[in-house]
C-alpha positions in Angstrom: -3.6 69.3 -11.0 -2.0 66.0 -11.9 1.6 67.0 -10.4 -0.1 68.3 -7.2 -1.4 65.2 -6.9 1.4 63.6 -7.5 3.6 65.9 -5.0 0.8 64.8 -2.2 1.4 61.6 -2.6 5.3 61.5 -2.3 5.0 63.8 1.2 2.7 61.3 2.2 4.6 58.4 1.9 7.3 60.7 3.9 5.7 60.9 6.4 4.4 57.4 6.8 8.2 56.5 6.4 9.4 58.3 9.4 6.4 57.5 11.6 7.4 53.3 10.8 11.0 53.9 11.1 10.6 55.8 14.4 8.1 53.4 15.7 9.5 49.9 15.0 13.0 50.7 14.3 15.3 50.8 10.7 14.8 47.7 8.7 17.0 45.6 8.8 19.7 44.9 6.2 19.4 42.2 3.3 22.3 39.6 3.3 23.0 42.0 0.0 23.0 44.8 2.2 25.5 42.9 5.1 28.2 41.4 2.6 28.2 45.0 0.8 29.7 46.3 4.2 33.5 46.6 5.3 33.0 43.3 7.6 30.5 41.3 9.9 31.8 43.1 12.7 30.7 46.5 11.4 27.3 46.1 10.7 26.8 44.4 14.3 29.0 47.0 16.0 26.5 50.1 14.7 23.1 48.3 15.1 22.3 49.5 18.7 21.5 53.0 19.2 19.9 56.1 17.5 22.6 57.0 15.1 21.8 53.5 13.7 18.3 54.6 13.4 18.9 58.2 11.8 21.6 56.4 9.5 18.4 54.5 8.2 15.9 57.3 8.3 18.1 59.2 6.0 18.7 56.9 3.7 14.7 56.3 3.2 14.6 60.4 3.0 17.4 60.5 0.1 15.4 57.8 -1.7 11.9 59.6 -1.5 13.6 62.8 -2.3 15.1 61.6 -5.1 11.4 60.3 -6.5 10.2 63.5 -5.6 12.6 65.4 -7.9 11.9 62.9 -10.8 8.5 63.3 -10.6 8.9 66.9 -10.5 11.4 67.4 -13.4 9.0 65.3 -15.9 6.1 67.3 -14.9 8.3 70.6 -15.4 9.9 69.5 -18.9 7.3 67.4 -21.1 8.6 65.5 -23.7 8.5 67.1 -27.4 7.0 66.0 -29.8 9.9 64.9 -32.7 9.6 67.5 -35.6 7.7 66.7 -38.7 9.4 66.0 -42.0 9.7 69.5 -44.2 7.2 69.3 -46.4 9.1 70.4 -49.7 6.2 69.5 -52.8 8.0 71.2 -55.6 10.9 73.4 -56.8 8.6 76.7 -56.2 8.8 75.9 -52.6 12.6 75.4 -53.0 12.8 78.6 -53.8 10.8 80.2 -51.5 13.2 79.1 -49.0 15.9 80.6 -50.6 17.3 77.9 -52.9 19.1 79.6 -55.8 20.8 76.7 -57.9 19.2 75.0 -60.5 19.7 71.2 -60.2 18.6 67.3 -59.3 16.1 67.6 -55.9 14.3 65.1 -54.1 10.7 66.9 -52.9 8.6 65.7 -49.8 6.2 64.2 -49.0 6.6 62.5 -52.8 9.0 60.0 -53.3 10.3 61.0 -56.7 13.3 63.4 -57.4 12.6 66.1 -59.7 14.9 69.0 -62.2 14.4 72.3 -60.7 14.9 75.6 -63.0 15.8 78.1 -60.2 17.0 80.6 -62.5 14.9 81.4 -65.7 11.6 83.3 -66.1 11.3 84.0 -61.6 12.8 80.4 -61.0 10.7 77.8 -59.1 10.1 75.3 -62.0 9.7 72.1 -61.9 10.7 69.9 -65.3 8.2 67.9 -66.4 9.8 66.8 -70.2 12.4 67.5 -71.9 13.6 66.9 -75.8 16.8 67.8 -76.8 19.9 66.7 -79.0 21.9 64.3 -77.6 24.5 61.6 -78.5 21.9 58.7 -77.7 18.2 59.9 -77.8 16.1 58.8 -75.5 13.2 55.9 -76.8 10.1 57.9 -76.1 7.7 55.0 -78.0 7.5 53.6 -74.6 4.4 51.7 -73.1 2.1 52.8 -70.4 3.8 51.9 -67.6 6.8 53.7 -68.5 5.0 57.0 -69.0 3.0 56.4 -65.8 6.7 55.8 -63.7 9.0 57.8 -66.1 11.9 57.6 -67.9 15.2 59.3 -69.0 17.9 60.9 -66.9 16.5 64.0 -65.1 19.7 66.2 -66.5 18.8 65.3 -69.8 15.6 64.2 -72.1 13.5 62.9 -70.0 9.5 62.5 -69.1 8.9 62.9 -65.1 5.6 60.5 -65.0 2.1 60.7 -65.0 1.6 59.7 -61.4 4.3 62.0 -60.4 2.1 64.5 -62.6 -1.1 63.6 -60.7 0.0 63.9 -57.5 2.1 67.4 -57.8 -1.0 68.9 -60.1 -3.3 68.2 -57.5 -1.4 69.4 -54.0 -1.6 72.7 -55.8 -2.7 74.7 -58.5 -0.3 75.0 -61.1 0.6 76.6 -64.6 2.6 75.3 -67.3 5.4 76.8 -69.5 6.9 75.4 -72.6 10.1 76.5 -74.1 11.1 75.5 -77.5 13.0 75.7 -80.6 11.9 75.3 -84.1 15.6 74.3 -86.5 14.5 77.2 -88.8 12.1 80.3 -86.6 13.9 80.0 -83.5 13.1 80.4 -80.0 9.2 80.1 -79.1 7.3 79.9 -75.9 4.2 79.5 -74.8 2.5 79.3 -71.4 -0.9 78.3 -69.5 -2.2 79.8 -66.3 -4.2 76.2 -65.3 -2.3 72.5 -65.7 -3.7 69.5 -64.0 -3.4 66.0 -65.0 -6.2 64.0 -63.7 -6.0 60.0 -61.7 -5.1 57.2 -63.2 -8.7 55.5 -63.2 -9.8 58.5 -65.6 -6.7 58.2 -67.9 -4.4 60.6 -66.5 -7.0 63.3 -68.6 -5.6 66.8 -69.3 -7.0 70.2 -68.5 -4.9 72.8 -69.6 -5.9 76.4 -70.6 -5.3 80.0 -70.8 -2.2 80.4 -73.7 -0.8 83.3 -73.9 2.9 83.3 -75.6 4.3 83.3 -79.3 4.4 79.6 -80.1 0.4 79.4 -80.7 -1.9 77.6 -78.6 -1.7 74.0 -79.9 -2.9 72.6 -76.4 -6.1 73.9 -74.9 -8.0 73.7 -78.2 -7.0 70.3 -78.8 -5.6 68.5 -76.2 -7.4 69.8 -73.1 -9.9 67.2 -71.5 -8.1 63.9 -73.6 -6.8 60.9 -71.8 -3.1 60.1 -72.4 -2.1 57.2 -75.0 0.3 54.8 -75.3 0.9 52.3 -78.4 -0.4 49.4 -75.5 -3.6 51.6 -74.2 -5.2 53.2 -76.9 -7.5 55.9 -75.3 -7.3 59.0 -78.1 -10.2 59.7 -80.4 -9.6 57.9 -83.3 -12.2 55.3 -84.5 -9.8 52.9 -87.0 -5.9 53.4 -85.5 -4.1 54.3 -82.8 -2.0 57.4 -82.6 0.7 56.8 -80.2 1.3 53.4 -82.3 1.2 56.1 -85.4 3.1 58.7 -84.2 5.4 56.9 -82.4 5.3 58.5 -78.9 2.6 58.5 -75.9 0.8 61.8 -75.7 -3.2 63.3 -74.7 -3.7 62.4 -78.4 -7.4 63.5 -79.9 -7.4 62.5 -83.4 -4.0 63.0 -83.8 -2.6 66.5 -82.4 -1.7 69.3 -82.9 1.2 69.5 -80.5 3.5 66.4 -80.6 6.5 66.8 -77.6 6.9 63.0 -77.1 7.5 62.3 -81.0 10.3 61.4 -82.8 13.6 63.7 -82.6 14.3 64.7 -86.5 17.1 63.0 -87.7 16.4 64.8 -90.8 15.0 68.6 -91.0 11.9 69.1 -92.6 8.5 69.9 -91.9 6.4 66.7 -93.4 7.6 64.1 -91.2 4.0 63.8 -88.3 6.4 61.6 -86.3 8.8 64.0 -85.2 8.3 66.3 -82.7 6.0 69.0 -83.8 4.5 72.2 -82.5 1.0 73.5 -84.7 1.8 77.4 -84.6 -1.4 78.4 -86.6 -3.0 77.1 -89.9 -0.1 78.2 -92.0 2.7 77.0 -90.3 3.9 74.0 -88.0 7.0 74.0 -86.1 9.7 71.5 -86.4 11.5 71.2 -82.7 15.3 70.3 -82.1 14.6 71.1 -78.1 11.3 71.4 -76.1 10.9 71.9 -72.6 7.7 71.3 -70.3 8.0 73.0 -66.7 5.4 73.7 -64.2 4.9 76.0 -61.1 2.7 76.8 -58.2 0.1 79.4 -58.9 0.8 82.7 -57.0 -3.2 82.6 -57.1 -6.0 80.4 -57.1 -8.7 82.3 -58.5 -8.5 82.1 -62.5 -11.3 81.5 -64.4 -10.6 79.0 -67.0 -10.5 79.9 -70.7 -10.4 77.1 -73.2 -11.3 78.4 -76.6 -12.8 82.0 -77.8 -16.0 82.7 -78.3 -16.5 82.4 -81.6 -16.1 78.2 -81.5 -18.6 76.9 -84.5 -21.5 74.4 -82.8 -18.9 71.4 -83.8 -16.1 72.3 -81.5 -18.7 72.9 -78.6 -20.3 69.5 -79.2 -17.2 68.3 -78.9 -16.5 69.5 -75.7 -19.2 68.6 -74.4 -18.2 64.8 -74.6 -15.7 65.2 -72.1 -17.0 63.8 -69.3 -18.2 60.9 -71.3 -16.7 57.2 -71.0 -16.5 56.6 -74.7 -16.3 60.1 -76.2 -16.2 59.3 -80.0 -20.2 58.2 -79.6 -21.2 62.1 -79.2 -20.5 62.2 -83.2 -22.7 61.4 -86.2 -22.1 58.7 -88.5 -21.4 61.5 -90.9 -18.6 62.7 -88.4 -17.3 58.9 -88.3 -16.6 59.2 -92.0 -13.7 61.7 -91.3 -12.3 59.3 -88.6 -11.8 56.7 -91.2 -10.4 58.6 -93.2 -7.4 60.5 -91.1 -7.9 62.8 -88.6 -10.8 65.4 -88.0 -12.4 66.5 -91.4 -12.3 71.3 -90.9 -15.7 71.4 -90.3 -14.9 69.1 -86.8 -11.7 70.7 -86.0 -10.7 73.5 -83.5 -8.3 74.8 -85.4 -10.1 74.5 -88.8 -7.1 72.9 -90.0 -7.6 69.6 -92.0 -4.9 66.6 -91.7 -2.6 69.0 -89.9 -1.0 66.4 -87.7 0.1 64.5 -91.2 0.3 67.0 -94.1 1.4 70.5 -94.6 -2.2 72.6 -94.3 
C-alpha cells in the first residue's frame, strides 16, 4: 500500500510540473545555471520560443523520473538484515558441521577458546582438564580466581574454568567422560550421562551422575551436590581444615574425596601419597594417575532420569544428601558425626563408599 502511495504522489507532482511549466513558462536559470553554459550569448539566444520551453519541461521530467525509479527500486529490494554470528557453543557442534580435526577452537557466543577431541570415542568433546607428564607441570594449588578463569595451555595440562564450566553446562545438557591412567593397572575410563556445574553465587556446585565405565564411580557418591574449594575459599565439608589447602589442589571436595584430578602429579610412584592425583576404584584399591582427562559433550537426549547412588544407601548417606540444598551443610550432622570430622575424614558408618580415611590411607 505504502509504494502505491508513494507512486501517486510522484505522478502527481508530474503533472502539477507540466501544468506550471506550460502555464507560466520554464524557470528561469540560476547565475549557477548561466556561467555553467558555453557563453552569455547562448543562454539569451535560446530563451524565446517553445523549444526553450520543452528543453525545460524535459529536464523537470528526467528529474521526477529519476525519483520515481528510486522510490520504486527501494520498495522492490528491501534492505537485509546483516546475518547473525554462527552460534558455535561447543566442539559437538563443530562436528556436527563437519569439523574433523582435533585442535585449539574459539566457540560462540562465549568468549573463551576451548581443546576439541574430534576423533576419539564419536568426537565432539570438549576438554575440560587435563593432567599429564610434562617437562614443567603445571601449578594446580591455584586460588579461586584462577580456577574460576583458568589456567594452563589448552594443548597441554590445563583446567578450562568454572565460569567457562557454568556457562557451557547450562546452554545444554551434557555428559562427562574421564580417561585415565593408573602407572601400574593401565588404561581406565569412566563416564556420566548428566554434568552440570552450578553459578558462582552457589559455589560453582556439582551434579554429576549415572557412572558406568571401569574406573569405579568415585564422583556421584561423593562429589555430586559439593561446592568447589580452593586453599583461599574453603567451602568443602570439613569442620577443622581445609582440603584444597591439604591436598594441595582446588576440587568439589566433601570431606576429602575420593577422586582427586587437580592434585599433585607423582614425582614418586606409590599409592600412599593423598596429594597426588588419585582415582578411588573401590574399597580395595585406589588408583595412582600419571594422565587424566576430563571432556564433556552435548547430550544426544534430554530425557535421563538421574541416578546418584543405588538403592541400597544406609539412612547416613541419604541424610547426607539431603543437606544439599542447605547453606551450611555440615549442621545436618550430630555432634557424634562431628567427632569423625575432627578427626580426618568421614568415620564408615558416614561414608558412601564405606571406606574409612580413604582419601589419606590405604583402606
Amino acid at each position: 500500500m505504502c509504494v502505491d502511495v508513494r507512486l501517486l504522489c510522484a505522478w502527481v507532482t508530474v503533472m502539477a510540473v507540466i501544468y506550471v511549466t506550460a502555464a507560466v513558462g520554464p524557470r528561469r536559470p540560476s547565475n549557477n545555471d548561466i556561467n555553467s553554459v558555453d557563453s552569455r550569448e547562448d543562454y539569451l539566444a535560446g530563451q524565446p520560443g517553445l523549444a526553450t520551453c520543452g528543453a525545460a519541461l524535459l529536464q523537470e521530467l528526467y528529474t521526477i523520473t529519476d525519483l520515481v525509479l528510486s522510490i520504486s527500486n527501494q520498495t522492490a529490494m528491501p534492505l537485509q538484515p546483516p546475518e547473525p554470528p554462527p552460534v558455535v557453543q561447543d566442539c559437538s557442534s563443530l562436528r556436527l558441521a563437519g569439523i574433523q580435526g582435533s585442535g585449539v577452537y574459539h566457540v560462540f557466543p562465549f568468549t573463551f577458546k576451548v581443546y576439541c577431541d574430534m576423533v576419539k570415542h564419536g568426537g565432539g568433546w570438549t576438554v575440560i582438564q587435563r593432567r599429564q607428564s610434562q617437562r614443567v607441570q603445571e601449578n594446580f594449588a591455584r586460588d579461586w580466581s584462577s580456577y574460576r578463569e583458568g589456567f594452563g595451555e589448552l594443548r597441554g595440562e590445563m583446567w578450562l574454568g568454572l565460569e567457562a564450566l557454568h556457562l557451557l553446562t547450562h546452554s545444554a545438557h551434557y555428559e562427562l567422560r574421564v580417561d585415565m591412567v593408573d602407572y601400574e593397572l593401565g588404561r581406565k575410563y569412566a563416564h556420566y550421562q548428566v554434568f552440570q556445574v552450578g553459578a558462582e553465587e552457589d559455589g560453582y556446585r556439582l551434579l554429576v551422575a549415572n557412572y558406568s565405565g571401569d574406573a569405579g564411580d568415585a564422583l556421584s557418591y561423593y562429589h555430586s551436590g559439593r561446592r568447589f574449594s580452593t586453599f583461599d575459599r574453603d567451602q568443602d565439608m570439613t569442620l577443622n581444615k581445609s582440603c584444597a589447602q591439604d591436598k594441595e589442589g582446588g576440587w568439589w571436595f566433601d570431606a576429602c574425596y575420593s577422586a582427586h584430578p587437580n592434585g599433585c602429579f607423582p614425582a614418586t610412584l606409590g599409592r600412599t601419597d593423598s596429594k597426588n592425583i588419585r582415582w578411588w576404584k573401590s574399597r580395595e584399591q585406589v588408583l595412582v594417575l600419571t594422565y587424566i582427562e576430563m571432556k564433556i559433550r552435548r547430550r544426544a537426549s534430554r530425557d535421563v532420569a538421574v541416578v546418584r547412588g543405588e538403592d541400597t544407601a544406609d539412612s547416613n548417606s541419604n541424610h547426607h544428601d539431603q543437606g544439599l540444598d542447605q547453606d551450611d551443610d555440615h549442621v545436618l550432622f550430630s555432634k557424634e558425626e562431628e567427632v569423625g570430622h575432627e578427626s580426618d575424614d568421614y568415620p564408615a558408618h558416614n561414608n558412601h563408599y564405606d571406606v574409612e580415611g580413604r582419601s589419606d590411607i590405604l583402606p
